[in-house]
C-alpha positions as a printed Julia matrix, in Angstrom:
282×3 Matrix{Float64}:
 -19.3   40.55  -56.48
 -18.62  41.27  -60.23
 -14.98  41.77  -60.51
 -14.45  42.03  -64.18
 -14.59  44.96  -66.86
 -17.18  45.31  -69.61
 -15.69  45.99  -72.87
 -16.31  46.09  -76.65
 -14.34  45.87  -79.34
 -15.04  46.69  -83.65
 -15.58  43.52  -85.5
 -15.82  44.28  -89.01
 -18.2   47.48  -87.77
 -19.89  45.12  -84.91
 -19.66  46.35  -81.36
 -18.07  42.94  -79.98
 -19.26  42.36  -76.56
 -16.88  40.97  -73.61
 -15.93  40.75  -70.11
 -12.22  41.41  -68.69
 -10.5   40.35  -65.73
  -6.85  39.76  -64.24
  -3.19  39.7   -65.52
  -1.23  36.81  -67.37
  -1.34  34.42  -70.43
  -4.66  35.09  -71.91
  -7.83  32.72  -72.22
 -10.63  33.7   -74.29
 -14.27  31.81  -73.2
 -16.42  31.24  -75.94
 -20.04  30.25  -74.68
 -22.85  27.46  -76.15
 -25.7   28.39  -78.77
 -28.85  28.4   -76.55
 -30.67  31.66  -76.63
 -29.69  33.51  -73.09
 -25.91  31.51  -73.23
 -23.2   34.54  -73.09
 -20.3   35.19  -71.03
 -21.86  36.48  -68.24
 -24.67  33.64  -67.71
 -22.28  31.04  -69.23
 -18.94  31.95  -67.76
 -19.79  34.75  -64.37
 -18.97  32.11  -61.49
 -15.38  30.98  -62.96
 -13.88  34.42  -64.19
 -12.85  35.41  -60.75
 -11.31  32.48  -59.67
  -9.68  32.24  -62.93
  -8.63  35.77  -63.04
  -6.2   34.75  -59.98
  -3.5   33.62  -62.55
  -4.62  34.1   -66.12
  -5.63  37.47  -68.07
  -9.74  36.2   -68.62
 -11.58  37.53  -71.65
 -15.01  36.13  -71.61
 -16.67  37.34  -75.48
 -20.46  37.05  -76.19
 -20.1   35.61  -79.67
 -22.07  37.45  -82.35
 -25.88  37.57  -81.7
 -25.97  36.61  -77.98
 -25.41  38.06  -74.89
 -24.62  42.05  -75.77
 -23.01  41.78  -78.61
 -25.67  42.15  -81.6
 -25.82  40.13  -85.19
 -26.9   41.42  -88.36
 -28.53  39.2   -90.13
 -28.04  35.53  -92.41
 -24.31  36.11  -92.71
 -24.08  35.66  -89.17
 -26.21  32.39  -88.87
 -23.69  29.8   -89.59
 -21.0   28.12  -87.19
 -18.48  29.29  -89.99
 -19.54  33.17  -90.11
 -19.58  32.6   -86.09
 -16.21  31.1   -85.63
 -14.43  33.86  -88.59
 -15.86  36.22  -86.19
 -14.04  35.16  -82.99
 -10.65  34.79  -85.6
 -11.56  38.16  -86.53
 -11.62  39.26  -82.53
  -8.69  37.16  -81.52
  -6.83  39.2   -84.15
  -8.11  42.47  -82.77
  -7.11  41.5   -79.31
  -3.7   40.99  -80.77
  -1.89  38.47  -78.84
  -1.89  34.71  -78.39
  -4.71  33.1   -76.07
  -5.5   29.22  -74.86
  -9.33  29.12  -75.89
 -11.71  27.13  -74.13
 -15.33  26.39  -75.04
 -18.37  25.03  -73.79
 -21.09  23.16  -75.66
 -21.7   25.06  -78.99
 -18.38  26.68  -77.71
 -16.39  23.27  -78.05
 -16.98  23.41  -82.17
 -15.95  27.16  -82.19
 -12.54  27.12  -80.55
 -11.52  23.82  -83.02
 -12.68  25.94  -85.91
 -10.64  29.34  -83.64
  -7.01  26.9   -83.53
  -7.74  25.38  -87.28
  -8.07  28.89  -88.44
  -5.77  30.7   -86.57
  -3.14  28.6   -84.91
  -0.61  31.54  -84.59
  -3.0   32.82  -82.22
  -4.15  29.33  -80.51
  -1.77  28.05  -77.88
  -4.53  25.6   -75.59
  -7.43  24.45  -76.23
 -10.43  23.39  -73.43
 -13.52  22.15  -74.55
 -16.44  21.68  -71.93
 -19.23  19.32  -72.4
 -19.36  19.49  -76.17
 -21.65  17.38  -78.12
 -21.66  19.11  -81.25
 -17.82  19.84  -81.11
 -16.95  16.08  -80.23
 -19.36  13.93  -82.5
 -22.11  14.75  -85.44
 -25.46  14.7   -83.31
 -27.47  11.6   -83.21
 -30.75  11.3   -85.46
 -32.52  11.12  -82.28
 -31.04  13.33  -80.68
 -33.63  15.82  -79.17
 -32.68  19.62  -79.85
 -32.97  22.3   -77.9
 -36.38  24.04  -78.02
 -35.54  26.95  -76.12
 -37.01  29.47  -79.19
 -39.94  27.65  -79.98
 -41.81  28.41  -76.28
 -43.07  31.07  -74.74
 -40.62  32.69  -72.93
 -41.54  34.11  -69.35
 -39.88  34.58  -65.87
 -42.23  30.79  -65.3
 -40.63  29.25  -67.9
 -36.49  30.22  -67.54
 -37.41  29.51  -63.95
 -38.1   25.57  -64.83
 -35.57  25.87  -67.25
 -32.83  26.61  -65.52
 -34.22  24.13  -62.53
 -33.55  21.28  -64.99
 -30.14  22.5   -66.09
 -28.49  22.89  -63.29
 -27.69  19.71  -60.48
 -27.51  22.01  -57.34
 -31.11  24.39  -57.62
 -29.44  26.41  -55.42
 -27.59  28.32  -58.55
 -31.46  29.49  -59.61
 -31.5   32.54  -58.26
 -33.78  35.56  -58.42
 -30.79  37.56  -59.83
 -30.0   34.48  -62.3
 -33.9   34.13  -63.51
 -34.05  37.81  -64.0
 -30.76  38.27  -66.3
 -31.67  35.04  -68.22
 -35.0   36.39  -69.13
 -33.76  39.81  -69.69
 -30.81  38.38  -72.39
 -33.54  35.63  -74.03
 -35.65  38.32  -74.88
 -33.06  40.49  -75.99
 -32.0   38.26  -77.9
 -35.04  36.14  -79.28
 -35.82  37.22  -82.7
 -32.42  36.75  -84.2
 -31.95  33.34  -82.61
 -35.47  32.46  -84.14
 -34.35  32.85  -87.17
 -31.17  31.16  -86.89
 -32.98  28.45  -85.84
 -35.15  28.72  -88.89
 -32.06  28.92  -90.98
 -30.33  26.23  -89.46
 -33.52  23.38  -89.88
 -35.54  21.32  -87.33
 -33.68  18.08  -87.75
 -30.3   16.8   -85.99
 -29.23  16.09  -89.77
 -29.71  19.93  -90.34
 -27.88  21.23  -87.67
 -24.48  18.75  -88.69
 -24.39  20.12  -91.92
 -23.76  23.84  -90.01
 -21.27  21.39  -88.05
 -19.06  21.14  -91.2
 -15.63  22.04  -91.46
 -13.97  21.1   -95.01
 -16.42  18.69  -95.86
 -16.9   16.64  -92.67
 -17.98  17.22  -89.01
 -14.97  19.31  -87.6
 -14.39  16.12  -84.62
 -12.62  14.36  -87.87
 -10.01  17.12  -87.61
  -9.31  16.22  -83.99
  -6.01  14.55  -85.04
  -5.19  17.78  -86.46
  -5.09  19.46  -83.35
  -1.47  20.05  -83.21
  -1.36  21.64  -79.01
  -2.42  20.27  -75.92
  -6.52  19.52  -75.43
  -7.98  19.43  -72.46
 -11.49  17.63  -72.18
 -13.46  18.96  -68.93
 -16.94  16.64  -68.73
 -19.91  16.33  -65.83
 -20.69  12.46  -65.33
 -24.66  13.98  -65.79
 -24.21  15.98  -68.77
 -27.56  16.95  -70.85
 -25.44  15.96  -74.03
 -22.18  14.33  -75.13
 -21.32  11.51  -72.41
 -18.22  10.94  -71.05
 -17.6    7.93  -73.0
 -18.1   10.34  -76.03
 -15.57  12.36  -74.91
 -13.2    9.59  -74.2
 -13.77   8.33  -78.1
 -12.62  11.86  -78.91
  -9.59  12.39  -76.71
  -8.7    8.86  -78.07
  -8.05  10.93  -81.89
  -5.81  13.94  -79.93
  -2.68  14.37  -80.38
  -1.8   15.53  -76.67
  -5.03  15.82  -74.78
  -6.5   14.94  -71.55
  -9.88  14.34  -69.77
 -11.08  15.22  -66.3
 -14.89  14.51  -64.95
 -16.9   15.73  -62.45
 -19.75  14.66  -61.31
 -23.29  15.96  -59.34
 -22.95  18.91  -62.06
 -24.83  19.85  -65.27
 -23.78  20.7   -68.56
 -21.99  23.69  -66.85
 -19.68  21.88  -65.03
 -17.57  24.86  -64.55
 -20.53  26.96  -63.08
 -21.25  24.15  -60.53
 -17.94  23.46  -59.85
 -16.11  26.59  -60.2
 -13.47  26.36  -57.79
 -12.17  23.21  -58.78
 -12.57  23.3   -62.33
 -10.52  26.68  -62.19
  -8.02  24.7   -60.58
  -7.71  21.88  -63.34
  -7.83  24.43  -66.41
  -5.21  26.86  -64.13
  -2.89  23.92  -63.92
  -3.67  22.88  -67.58
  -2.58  26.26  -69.23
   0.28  27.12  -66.64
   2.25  24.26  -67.82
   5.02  24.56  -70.86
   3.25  23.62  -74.28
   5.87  21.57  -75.23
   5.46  17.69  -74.89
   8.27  15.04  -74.78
């Protein structure tokens, strides 16, 4: 049952796309970089259960999901993470952020940028946010195939643990959003480069990989990891809590790199008690 409002908002004269549900402190969901990832495929099974305590605004960051990009000044991580500043501001009011994959760089750049708006931070199964990506590391290929109901159907079958997520509904929505949104992540990808080298320089922040700024952090992280993820291990994620200020790390595991769509319930429950307790540490 969708429970939650579709919204847009002017960004600098782009129709920002997101989802709205519930009443409370505010968390804003920022979703990963692969072609179909928005807030509805990315974050649909957790914004009800969420939505139970928190005010949950799930964006679709500029060129994915429904909310279209322009052109090269929206290709980098920078011109992506000024934009979510940019529609934190217009949502005027303070917000934990939370992040998955892709995601986990943005809301560090989102709480470097603009802590008066950042109170928490979440990041979920980040490689890219936690660590520069290994030489041989192999990227995502998701724009270089031919994309058909066949192949998001296999696709999806090897993301997620439980096959029972790869629905009809899922398959069709996936497919309808990749194509939607294929030509301007093609030449993103173009923009960004072919190598793992390629895509950490678009990882910079001030000169270095934005995980050297972890320390810099200054509120409460919270590290949510799958024991299988297609990524960023847990041990890398312990190597990066180990640089926080004030953070803390909770696995799962039989779960994907969308730990909160297979586990939904329960990771609810972690992040929930996460952000309802007082930001200030002893």
């Amino acid at each position: 049952m969708i429970i939650w409002q579709s919204k847009t908002l002017d960004v600098d004269g782009v129709r920002a796309h997101y989802l709205e549900a519930g009443e409370g402190d505010t968390i804003v969901l920022v979703h990963g970089a692969l072609v179909w990832c928005s807030a509805e495929l990315t974050y649909g099974s957790i914004i009800e259960p969420l939505s139970r305590r928190f005010n949950v605004v799930a964006v679709d960051v500029i060129g994915y999901g429904e909310t279209p990009g322009r052109g090269p000044e929206d290709f980098s991580s920078v011109a992506q993470g000024d934009f979510l500043v940019k529609f934190l501001r217009r949502l005027d009011r303070r917000a934990h952020v939370a992040g998955n994959s892709h995601g986990g760089w943005l809301v560090q750049y989102m709480a470097h940028e603009a802590p008066d708006l950042v109170r928490k931070v979440v990041i979920i199964n980040s490689l890219n946010g936690t660590s520069p990506i290994p030489a041989d590391y192999p990227l995502p290929r998701d724009v270089e195939q031919t994309i058909d109901e066949a192949y998001v159907r296999k696709d999806l079958l090897s993301f997620y643990v439980d096959p029972k997520l790869v629905t009809d509904a899922r398959v069709g929505r996936t497919l309808a959003l990749s194509l939607r949104n294929y030509d301007f992540a093609l030449a993103r990808r173009k923009w960004t480069g072919p190598l793992p080298a390629d895509w950490n320089r678009n990882l910079l922040y001030k000169g270095k990989h934005i995980s050297e700024f972890a320390g810099a952090l200054n509120r409460p992280v919270l590290l949510t990891w799958s024991r299988e993820n297609r990524g960023a291990s847990p041990e890398d994620a312990l190597r990066f809590y180990r640089r926080l200020r004030d953070g803390e790390v909770h696995v799962w595991s039989h779960a994907g790199h969308h730990v909160h769509t297979e586990h939904p319930e329960s990771w609810s429950y972690v992040v929930g008690e996460f952000l309802a307790r007082g930001e200030a540490r002893p």
